[in-house]
C-alpha positions as a Python dict, from the first residue, in 0.01 Angstrom:
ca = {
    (1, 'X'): (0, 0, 0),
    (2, 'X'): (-243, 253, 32),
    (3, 'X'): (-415, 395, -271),
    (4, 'X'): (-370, 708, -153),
    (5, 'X'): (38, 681, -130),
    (6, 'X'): (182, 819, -457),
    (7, 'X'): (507, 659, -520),
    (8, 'X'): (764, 758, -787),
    (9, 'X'): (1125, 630, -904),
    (10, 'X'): (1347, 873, -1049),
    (11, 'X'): (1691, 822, -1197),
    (12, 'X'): (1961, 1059, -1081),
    (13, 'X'): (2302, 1106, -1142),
    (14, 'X'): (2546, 1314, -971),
    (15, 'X'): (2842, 1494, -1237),
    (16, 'X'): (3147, 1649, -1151),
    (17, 'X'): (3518, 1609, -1255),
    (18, 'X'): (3765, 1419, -1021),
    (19, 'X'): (3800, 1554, -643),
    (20, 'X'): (3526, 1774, -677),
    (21, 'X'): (3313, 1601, -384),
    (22, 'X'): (3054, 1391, -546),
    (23, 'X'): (3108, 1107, -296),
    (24, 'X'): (3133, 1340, 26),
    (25, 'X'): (2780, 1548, -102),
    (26, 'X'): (2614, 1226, -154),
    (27, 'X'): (2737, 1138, 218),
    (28, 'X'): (2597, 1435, 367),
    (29, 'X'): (2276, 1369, 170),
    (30, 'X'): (2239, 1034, 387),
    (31, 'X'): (2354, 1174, 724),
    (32, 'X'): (2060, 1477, 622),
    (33, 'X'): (1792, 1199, 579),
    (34, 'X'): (1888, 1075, 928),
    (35, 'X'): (1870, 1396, 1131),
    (36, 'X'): (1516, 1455, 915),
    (37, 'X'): (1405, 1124, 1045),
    (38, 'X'): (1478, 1192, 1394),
    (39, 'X'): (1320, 1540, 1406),
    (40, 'X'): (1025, 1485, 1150),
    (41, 'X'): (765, 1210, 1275),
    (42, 'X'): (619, 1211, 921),
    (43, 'X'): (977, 1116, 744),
    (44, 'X'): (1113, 812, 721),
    (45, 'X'): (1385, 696, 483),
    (46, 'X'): (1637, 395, 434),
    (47, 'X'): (1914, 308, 218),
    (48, 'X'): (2003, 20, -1),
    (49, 'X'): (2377, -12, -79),
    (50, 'X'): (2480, -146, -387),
    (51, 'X'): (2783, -77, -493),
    (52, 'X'): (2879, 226, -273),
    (53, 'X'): (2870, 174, 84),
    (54, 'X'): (2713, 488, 168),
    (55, 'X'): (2622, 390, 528),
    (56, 'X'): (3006, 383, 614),
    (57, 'X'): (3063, 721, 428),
    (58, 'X'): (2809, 918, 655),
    (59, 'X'): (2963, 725, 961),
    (60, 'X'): (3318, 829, 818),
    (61, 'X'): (3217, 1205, 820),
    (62, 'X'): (3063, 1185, 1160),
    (63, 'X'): (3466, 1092, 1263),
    (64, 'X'): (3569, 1377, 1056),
    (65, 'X'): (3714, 1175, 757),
    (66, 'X'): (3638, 1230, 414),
    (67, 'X'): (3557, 939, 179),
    (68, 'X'): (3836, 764, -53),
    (69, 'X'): (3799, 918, -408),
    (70, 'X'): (3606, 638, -586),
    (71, 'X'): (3763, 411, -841),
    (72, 'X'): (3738, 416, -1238),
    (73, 'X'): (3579, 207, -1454),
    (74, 'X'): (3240, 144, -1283),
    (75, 'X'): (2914, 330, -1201),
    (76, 'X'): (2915, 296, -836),
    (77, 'X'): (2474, 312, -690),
    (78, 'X'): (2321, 345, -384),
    (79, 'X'): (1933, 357, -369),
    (80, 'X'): (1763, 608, -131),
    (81, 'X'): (1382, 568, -40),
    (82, 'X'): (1244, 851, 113),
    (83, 'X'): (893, 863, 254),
    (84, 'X'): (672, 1159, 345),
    (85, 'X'): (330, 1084, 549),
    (86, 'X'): (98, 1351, 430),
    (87, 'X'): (-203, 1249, 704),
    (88, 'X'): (-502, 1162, 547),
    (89, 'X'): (-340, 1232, 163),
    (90, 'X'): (-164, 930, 201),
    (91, 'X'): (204, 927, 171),
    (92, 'X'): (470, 1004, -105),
    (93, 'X'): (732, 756, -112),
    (94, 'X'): (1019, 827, -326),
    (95, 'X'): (1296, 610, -441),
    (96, 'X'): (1626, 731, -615),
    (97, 'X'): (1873, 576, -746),
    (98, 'X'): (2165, 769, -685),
    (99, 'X'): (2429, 713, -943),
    (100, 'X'): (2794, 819, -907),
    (101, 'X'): (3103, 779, -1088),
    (102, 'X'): (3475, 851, -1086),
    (103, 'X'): (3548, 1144, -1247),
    (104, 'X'): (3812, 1008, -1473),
    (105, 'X'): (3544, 842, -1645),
    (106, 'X'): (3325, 1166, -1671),
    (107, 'X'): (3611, 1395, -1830),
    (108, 'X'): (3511, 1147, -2140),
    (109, 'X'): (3230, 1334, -2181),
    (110, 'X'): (3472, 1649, -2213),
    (111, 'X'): (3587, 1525, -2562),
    (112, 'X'): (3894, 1549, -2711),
    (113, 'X'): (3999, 1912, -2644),
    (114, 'X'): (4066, 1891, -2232),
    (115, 'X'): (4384, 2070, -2206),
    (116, 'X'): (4484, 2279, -2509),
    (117, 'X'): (4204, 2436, -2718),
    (118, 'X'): (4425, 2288, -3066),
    (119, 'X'): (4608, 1963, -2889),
    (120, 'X'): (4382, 1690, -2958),
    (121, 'X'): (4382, 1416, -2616),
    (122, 'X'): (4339, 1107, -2774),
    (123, 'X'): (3934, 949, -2667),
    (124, 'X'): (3892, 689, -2468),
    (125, 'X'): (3614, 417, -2557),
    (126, 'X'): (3297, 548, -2385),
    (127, 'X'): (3181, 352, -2122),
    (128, 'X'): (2829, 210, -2222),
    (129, 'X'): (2662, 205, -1915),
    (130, 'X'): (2756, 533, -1854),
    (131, 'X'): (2590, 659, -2198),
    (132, 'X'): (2297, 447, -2077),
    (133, 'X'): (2256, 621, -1747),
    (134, 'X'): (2286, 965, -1887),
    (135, 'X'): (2038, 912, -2171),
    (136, 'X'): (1807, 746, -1879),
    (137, 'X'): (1833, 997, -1610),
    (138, 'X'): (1518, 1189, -1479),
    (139, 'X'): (1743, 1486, -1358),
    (140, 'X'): (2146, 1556, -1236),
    (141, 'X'): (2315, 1691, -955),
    (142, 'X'): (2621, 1895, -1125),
    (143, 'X'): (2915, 1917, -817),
    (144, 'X'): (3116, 2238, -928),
    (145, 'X'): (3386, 2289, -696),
    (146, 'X'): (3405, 2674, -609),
    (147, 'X'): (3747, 2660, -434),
    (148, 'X'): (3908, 2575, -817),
    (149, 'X'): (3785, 2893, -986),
    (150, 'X'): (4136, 3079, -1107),
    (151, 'X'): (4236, 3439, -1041),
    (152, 'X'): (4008, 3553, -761),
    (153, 'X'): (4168, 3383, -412),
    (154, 'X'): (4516, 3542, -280),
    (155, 'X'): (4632, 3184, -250),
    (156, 'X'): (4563, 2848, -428),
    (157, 'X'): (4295, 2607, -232),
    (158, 'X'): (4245, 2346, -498),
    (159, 'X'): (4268, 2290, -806),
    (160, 'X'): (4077, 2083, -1133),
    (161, 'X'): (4274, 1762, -1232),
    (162, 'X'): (4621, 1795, -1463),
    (163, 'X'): (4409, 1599, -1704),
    (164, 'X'): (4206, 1922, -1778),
    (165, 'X'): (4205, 2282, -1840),
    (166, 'X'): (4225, 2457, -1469),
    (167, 'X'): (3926, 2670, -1607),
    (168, 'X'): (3617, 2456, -1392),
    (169, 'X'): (3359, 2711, -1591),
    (170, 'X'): (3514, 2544, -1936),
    (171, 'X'): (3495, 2182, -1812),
    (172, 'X'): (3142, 2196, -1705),
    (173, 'X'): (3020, 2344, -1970),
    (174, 'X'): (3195, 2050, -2201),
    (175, 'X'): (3044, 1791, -1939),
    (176, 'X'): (2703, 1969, -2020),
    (177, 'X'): (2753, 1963, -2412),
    (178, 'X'): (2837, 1542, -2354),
    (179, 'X'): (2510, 1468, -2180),
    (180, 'X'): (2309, 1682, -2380),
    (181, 'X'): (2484, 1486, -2716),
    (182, 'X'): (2370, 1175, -2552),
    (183, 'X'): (2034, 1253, -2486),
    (184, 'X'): (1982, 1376, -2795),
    (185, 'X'): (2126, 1056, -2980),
    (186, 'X'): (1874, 839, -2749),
    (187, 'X'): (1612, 1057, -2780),
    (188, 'X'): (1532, 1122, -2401),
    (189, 'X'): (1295, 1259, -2268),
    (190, 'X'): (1323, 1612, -2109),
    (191, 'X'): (1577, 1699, -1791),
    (192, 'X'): (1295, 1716, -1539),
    (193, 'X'): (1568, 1950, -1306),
    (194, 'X'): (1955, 2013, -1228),
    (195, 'X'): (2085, 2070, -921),
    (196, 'X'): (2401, 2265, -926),
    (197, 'X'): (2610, 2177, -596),
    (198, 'X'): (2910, 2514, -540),
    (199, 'X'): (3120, 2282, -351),
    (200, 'X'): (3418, 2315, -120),
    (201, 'X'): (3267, 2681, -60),
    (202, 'X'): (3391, 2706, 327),
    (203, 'X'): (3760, 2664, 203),
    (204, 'X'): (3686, 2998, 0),
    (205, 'X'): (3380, 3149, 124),
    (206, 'X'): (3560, 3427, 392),
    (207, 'X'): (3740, 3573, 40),
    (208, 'X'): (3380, 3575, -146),
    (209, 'X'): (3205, 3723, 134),
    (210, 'X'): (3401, 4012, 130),
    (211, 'X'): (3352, 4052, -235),
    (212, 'X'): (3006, 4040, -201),
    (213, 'X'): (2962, 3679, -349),
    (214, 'X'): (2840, 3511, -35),
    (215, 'X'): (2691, 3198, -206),
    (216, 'X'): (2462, 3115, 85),
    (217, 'X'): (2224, 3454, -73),
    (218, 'X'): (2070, 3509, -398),
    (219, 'X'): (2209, 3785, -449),
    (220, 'X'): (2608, 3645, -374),
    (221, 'X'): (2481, 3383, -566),
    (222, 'X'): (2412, 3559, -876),
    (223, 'X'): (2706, 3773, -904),
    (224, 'X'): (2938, 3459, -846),
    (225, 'X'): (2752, 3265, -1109),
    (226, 'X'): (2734, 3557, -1345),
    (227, 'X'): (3127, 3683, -1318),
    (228, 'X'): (3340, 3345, -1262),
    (229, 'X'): (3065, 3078, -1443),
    (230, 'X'): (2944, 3268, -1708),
    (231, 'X'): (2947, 3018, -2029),
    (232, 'X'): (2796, 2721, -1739),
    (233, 'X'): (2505, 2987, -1668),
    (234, 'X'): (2468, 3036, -2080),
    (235, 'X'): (2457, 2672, -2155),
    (236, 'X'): (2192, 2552, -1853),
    (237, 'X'): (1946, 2842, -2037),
    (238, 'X'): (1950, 2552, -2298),
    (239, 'X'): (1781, 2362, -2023),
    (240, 'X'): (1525, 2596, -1910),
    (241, 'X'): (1648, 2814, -1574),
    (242, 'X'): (1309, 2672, -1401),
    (243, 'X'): (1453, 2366, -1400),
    (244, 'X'): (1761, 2470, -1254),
    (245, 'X'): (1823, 2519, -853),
    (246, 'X'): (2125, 2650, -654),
    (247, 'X'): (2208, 2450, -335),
    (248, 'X'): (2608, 2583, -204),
    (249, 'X'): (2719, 2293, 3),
    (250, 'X'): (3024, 2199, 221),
    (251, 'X'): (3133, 2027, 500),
    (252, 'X'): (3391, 2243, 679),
    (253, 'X'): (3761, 2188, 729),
    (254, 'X'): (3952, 2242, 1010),
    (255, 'X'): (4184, 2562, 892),
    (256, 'X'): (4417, 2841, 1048),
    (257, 'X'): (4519, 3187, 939),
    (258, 'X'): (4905, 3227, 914),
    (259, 'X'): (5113, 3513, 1001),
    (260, 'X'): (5122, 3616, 640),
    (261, 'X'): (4759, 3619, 622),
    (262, 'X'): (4738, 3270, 386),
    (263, 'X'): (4506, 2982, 504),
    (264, 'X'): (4653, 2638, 595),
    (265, 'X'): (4462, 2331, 647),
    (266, 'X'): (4443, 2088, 885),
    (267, 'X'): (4549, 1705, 798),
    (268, 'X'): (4412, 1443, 1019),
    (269, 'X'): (4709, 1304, 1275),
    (270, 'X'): (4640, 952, 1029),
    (271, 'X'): (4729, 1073, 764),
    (272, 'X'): (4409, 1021, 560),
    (273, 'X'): (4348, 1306, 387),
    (274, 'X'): (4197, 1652, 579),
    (275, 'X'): (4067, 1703, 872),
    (276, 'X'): (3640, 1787, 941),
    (277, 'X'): (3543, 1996, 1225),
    (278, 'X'): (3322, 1834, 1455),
    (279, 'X'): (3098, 1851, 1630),
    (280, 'X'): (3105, 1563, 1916),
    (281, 'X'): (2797, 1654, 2164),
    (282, 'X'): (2594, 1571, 1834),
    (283, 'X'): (2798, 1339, 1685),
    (284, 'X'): (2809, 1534, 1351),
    (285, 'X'): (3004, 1690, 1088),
    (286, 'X'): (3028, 2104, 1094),
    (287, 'X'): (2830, 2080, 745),
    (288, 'X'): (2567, 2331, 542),
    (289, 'X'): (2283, 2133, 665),
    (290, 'X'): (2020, 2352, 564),
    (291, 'X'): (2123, 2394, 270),
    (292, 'X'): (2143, 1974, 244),
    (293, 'X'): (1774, 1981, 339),
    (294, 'X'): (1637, 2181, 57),
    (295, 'X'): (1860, 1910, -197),
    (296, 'X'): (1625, 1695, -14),
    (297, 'X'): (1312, 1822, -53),
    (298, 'X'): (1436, 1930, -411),
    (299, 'X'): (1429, 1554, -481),
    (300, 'X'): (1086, 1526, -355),
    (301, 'X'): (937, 1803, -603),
    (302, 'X'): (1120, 1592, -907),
    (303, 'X'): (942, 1311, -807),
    (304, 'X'): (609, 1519, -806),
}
């Protein structure tokens, strides 16, 4: 190795509540590196899987399936090591251990009140290595589903799990509170950044357009954040808003308008779950990419 090739590790780990497409946005992560490495001679990357295959995820989008919701009980990893050849800097190689995990095992950090602001749900024993991972973590990738938010869509898209209050602003915020407890208790150091991932926006975004909320501007942006996210926005202050970045991200499903003016959405002829436009002279997913490549180079700048 060159001693002019910087190389940093950072720990990150992606946070959202069940269904609200951690596995598919870590997919489309992967399947971003690839397209970078084919356009950019300077970029290279490669994965290590190991204990999420994420190699058959961004093949599995590519075919316009979406991954299997992944199982409890385990922190499920996949290392990414990306490399940028800077000419005669050197290089900056950076390796990240991508850590995901289900979301039934995240609404622990929610605490006891998930459903009923006086009904107490019984806790479950925390999961050390999850504690661990949090209190270790460099930065976090928060996956907040836009498509759940209540009482602004003339039809219901989705919805948070029965396990939890079908407020998504609430649960986040609760998630938030959990991981800064931990961090506290182990006496981290500093969140070096958050990424906060509006998912699921191209099942909603026609509606929020013509609000003026597209989420693909700053401006959208800010007056989504601001109206329908409002204690989330409060408590990531706590963190510093220069550590924070916006990066809306979907991969879009195959939909029709009906009669009565209410979406319906395509199921794959299999059975397995919704169908993903395609887009078969490429060989891709109809997906935010941009938007995917700033995440990217977002995970470069924590590694600065």
């Amino acid at each position: 190795m060159s001693d002019q090739t910087k190389q940093s590790e950072k720990n990150i780990t992606i946070i959202g509540t069940i269904g609200s497409a951690k596995t598919t946005m870590l997919g489309l992560m992967g399947l971003t590196c690839e397209i970078e490495s084919v356009n950019n001679k300077n970029f290279t990357y490669d994965i290590q899987e190991w204990t999420v295959g994420m190699r058959q995820i961004i093949s599995d989008l590519c075919q316009g399936k979406f991954p299997p919701a992944t199982p409890t009980g385990h922190l499920f990893q996949a290392i990414m090591k990306l490399t940028w050849n800077n000419g005669w800097k050197g290089k900056t190689v950076v390796t990240l251990p991508l850590v995901e995990t289900a979301g039934e095992d995240l609404e622990n950090l929610i605490g006891a009140y998930r459903s009923h602001q006086y009904t107490q749900t019984p806790t479950y024993a925390q999961a050390e290595k999850l504690n661990e991972q949090i209190a270790r973590s460099h930065a976090f990738i928060l996956v907040v589903p836009v498509s759940r938010v209540q009482g602004i869509y003339p039809q219901v898209v989705d919805a948070e799990p029965e396990s939890l209050i079908q407020n998504p602003d609430v649960n986040i915020v609760r998630m938030l509170d959990g991981i800064w407890k931990y961090r506290e208790a182990a006496r981290s150091k500093p969140i070096e950044g958050i990424a906060i991932i509006p998912s699921k926006y191209d099942m909603v975004d026609q509606w929020l357009i013509g609000r003026g909320m597209d989420l693909e501007t700053p401006d959208g942006q800010y007056r989504f954040l601001n109206t329908y996210l409002r204690q989330t926005m409060a408590k990531l202050k706590n963190y510093g808003m220069n550590k924070v970045k916006f990066f809306p991200i979907y991969v879009r499903v195959a939909k029709e308008v009906l009669p009565n003016g209410k979406i319906r959405f395509m199921s794959r002829k299999d059975g397995e779950g919704l169908q993903i436009l395609t887009d078969p002279q490429q060989n891709l997913p109809v997906y935010s990419r941009d938007t995917c490549h700033q995440l990217i180079n977002w995970t470069r700048e924590i590694a600065a």
